[in-house]
N, CA, C and O atoms as CSV, one atom per row, in Angstrom:
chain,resi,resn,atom,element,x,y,z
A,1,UNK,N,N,142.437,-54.261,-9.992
A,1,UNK,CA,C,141.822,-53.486,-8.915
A,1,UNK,C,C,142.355,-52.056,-8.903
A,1,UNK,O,O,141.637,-51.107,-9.218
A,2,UNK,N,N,143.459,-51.940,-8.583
A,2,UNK,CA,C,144.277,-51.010,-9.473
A,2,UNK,C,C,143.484,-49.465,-9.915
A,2,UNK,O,O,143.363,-48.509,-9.149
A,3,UNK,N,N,143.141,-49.508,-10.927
A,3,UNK,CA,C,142.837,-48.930,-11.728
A,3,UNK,C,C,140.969,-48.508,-11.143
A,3,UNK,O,O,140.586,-47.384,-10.818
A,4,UNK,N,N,140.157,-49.720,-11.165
A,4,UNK,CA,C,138.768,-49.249,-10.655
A,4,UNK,C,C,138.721,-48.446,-9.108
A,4,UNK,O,O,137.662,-47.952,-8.719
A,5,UNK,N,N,140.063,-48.368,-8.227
A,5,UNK,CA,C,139.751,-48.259,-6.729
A,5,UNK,C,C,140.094,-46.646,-7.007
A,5,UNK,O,O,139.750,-45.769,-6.214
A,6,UNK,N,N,140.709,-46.422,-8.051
A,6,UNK,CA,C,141.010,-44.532,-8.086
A,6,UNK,C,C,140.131,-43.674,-8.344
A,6,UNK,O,O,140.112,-42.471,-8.082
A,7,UNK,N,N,139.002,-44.663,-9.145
A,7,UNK,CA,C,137.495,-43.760,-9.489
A,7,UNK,C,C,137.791,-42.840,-8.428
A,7,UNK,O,O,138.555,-42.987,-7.474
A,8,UNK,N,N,136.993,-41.770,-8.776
A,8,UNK,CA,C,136.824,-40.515,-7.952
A,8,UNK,C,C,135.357,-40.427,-7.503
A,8,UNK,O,O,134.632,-39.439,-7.623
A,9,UNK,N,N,135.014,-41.689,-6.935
A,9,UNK,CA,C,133.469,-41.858,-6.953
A,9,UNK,C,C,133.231,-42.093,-5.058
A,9,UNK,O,O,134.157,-42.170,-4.252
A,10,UNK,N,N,132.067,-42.150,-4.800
A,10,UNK,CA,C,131.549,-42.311,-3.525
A,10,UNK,C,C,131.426,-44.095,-3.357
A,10,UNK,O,O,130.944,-44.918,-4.135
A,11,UNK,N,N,132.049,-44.267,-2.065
A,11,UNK,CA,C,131.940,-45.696,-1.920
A,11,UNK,C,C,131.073,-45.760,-0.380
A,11,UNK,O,O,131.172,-44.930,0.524
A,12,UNK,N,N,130.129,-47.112,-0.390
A,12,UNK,CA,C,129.576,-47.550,0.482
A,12,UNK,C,C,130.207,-47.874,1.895
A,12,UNK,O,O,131.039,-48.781,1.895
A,13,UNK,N,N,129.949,-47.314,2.990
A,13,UNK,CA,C,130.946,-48.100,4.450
A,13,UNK,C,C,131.156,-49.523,3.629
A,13,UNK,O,O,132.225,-49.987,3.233
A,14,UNK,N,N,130.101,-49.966,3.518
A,14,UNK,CA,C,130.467,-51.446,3.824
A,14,UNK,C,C,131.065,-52.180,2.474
A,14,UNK,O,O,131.762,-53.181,2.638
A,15,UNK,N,N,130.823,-51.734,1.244
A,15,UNK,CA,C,131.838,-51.666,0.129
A,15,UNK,C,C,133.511,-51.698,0.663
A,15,UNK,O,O,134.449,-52.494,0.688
A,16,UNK,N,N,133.228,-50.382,1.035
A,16,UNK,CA,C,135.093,-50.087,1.336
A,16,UNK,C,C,135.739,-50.839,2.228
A,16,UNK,O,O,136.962,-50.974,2.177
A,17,UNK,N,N,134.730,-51.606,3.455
A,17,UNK,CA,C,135.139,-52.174,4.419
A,17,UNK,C,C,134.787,-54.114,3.844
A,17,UNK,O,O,135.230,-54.963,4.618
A,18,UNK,N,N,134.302,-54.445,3.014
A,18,UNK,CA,C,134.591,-55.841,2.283
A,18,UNK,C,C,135.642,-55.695,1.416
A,18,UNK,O,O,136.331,-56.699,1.231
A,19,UNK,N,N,135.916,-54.741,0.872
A,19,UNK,CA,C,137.868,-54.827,0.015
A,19,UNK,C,C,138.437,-54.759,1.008
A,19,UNK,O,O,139.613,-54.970,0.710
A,20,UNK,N,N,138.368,-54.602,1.987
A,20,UNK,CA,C,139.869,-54.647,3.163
A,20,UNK,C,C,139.619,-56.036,4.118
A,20,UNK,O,O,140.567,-56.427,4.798
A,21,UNK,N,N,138.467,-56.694,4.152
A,21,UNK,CA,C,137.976,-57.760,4.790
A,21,UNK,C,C,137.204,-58.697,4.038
A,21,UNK,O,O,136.086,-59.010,4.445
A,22,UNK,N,N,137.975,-59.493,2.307
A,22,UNK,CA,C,136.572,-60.028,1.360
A,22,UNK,C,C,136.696,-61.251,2.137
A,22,UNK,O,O,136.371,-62.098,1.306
A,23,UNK,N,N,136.940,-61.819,3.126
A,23,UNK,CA,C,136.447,-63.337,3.759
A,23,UNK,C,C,136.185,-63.392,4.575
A,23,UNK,O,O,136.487,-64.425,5.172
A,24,UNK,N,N,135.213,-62.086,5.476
A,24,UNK,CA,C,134.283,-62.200,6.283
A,24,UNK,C,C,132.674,-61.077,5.741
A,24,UNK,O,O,132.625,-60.133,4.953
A,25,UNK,N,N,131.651,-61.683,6.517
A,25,UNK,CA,C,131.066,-60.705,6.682
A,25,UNK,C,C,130.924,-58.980,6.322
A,25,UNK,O,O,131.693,-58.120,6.750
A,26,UNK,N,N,129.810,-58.761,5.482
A,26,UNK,CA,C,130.113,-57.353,5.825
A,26,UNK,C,C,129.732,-56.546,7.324
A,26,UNK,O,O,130.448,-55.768,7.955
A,27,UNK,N,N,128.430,-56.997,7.624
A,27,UNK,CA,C,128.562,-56.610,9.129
A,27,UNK,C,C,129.917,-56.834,9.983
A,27,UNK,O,O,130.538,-55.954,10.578
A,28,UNK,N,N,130.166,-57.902,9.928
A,28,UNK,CA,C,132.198,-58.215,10.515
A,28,UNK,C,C,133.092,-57.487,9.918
A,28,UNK,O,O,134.030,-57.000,10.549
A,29,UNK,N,N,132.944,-57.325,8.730
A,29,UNK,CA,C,133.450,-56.433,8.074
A,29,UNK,C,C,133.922,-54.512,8.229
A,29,UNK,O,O,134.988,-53.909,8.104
A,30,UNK,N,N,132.429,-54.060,8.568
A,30,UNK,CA,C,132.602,-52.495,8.736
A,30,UNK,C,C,133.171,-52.994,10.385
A,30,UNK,O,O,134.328,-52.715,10.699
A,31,UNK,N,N,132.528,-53.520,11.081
A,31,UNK,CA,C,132.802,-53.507,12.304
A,31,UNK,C,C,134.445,-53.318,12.836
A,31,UNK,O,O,134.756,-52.767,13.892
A,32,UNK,N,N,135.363,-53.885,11.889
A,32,UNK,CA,C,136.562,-54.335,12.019
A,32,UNK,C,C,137.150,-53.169,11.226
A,32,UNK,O,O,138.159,-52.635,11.685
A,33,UNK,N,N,136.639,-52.730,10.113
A,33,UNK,CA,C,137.433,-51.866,9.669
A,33,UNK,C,C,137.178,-49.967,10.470
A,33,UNK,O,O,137.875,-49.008,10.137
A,34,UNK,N,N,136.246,-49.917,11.316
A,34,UNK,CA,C,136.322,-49.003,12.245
A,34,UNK,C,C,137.002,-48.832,12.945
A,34,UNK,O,O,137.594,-47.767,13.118
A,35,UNK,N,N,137.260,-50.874,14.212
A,35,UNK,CA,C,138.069,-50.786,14.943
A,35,UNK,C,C,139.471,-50.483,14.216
A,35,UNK,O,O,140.265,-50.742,15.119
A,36,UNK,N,N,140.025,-50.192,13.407
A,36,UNK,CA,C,141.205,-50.100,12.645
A,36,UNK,C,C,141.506,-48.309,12.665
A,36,UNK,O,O,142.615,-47.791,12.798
A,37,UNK,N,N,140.380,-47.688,12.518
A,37,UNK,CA,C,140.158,-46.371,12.315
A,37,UNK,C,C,140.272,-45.938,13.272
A,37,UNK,O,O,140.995,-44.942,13.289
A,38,UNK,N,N,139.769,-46.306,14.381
A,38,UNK,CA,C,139.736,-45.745,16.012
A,38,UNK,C,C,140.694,-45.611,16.698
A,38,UNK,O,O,140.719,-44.932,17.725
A,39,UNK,N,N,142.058,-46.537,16.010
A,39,UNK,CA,C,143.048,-46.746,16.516
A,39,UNK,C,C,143.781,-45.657,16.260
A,39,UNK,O,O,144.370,-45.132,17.205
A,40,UNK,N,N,143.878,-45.168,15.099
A,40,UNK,CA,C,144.396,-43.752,14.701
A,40,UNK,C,C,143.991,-42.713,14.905
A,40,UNK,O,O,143.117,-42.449,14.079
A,41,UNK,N,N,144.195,-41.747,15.757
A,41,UNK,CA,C,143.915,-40.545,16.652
A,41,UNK,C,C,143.826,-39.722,14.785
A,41,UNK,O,O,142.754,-39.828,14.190
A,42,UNK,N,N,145.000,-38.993,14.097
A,42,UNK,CA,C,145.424,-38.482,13.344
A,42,UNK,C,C,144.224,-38.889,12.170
A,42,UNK,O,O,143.720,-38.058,11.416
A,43,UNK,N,N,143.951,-40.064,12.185
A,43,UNK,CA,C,142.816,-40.611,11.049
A,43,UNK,C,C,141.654,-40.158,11.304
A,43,UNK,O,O,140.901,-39.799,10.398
A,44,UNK,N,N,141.262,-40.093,12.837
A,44,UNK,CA,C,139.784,-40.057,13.187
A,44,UNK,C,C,139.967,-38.459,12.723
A,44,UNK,O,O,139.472,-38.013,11.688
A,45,UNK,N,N,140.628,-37.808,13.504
A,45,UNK,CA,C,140.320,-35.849,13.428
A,45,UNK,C,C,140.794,-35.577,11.793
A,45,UNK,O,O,140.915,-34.391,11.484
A,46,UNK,N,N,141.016,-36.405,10.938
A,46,UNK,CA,C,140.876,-36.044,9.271
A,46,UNK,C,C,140.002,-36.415,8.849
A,46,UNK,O,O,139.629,-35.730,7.896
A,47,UNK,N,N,139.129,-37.593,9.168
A,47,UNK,CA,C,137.759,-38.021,8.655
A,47,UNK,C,C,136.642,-37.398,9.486
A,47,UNK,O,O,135.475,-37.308,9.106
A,48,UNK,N,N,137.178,-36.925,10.805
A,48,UNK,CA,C,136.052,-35.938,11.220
A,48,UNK,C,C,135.689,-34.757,10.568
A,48,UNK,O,O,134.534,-34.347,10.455
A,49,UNK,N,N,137.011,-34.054,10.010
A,49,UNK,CA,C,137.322,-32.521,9.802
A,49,UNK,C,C,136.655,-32.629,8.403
A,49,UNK,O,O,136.050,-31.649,7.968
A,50,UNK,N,N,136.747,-33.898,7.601
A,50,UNK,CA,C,135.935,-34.167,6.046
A,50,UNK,C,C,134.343,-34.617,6.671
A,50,UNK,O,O,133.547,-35.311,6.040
A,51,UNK,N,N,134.169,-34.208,7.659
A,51,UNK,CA,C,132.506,-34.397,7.975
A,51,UNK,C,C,131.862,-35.992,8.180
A,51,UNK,O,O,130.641,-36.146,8.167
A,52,UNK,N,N,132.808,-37.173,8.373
A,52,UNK,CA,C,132.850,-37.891,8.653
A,52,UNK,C,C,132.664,-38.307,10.066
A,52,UNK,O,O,133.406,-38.060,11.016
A,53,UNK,N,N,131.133,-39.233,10.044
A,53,UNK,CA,C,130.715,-39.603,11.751
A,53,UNK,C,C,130.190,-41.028,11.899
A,53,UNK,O,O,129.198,-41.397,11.270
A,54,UNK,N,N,130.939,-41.923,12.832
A,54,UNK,CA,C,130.470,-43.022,12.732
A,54,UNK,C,C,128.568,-43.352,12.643
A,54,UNK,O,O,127.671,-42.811,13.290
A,55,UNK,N,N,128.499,-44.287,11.726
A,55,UNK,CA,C,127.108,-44.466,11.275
A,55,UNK,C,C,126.917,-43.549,9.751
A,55,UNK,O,O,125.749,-43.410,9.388
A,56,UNK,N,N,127.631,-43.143,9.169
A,56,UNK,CA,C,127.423,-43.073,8.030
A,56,UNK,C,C,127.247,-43.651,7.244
A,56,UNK,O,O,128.386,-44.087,7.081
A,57,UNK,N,N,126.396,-44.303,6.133
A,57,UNK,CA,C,126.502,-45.213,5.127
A,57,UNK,C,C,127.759,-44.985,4.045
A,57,UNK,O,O,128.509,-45.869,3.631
A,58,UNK,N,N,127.780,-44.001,3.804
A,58,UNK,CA,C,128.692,-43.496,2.210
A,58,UNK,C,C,129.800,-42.508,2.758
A,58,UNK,O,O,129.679,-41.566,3.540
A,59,UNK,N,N,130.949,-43.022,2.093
A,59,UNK,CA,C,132.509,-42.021,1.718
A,59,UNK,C,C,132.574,-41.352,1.073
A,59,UNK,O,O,132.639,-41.699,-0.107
A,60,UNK,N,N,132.604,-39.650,1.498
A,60,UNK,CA,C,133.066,-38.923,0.244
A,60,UNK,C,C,134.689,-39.543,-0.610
A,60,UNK,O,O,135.476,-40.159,0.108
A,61,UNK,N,N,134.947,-39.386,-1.668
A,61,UNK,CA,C,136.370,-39.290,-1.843
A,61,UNK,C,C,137.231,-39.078,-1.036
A,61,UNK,O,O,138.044,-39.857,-0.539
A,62,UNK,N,N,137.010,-37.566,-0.816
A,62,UNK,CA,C,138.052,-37.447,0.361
A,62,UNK,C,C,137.868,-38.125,1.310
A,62,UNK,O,O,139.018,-38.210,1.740
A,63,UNK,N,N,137.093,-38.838,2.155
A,63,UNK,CA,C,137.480,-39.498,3.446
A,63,UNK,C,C,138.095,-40.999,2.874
A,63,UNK,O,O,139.111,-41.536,3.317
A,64,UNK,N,N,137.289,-41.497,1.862
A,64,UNK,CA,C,137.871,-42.543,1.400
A,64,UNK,C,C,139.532,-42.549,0.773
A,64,UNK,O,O,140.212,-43.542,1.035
A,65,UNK,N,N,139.870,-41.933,0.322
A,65,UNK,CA,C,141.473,-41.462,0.478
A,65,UNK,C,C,141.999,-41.313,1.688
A,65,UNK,O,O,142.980,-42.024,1.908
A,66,UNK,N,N,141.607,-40.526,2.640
A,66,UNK,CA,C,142.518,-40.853,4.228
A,66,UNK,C,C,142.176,-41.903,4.569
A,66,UNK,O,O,142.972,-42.705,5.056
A,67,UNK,N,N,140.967,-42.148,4.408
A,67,UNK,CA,C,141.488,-44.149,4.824
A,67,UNK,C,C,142.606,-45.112,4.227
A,67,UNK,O,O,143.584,-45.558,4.828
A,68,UNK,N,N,142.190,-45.351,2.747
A,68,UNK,CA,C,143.499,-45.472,2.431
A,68,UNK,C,C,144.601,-45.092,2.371
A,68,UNK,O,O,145.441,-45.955,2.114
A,69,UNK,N,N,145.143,-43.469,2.605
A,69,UNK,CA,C,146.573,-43.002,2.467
A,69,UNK,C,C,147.199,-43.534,3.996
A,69,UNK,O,O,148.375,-43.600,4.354
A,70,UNK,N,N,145.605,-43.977,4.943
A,70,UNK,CA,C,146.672,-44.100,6.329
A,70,UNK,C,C,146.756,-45.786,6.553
A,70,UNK,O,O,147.547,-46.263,7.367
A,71,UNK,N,N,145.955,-46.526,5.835
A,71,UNK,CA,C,145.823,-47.570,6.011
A,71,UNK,C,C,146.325,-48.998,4.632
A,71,UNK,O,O,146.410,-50.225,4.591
A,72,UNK,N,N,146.602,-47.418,3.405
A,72,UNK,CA,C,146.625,-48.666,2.390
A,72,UNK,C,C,145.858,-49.241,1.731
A,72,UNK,O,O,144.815,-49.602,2.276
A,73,UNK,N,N,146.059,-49.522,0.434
A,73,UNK,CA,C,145.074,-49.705,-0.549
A,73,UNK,C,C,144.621,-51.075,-0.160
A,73,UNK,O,O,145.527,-51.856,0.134
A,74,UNK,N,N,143.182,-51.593,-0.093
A,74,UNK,CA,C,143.048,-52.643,0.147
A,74,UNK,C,C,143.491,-53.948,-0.750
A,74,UNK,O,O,143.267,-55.086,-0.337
């Protein structure tokens, strides 16, 4: 996993949010990995400031990196 999660590529909400949740749902899935996001004041105003707004389908790189740098590689 390793190695494919560094692509420098655009990932799906709900992609990024089934590697951090693969034994539920993806609807349960994004749902849960928001509430995770919301919790972090510091996370939300860096994924805002990268143009990031809930209801987006797709992660730039950069937001997909502050998710993981604050949350950890799934």
């Amino acid at each position: 996993m390793e190695n494919s999660f560094n692509q420098n590529r655009v990932y799906g909400w709900g992609e990024l949010a089934q590697l951090y949740f693969p034994n539920i749902s993806q609807k349960s899935a994004t749902g849960q990995l928001l509430k995770w996001i919301r919790v972090s004041d510091k996370l939300m105003h860096d994924l805002k400031a990268a143009g990031w707004h809930p209801g987006l389908k797709y992660l730039t790189p950069r937001q997909r990196d502050y998710i993981v740098g604050h949350l950890g590689e799934p």
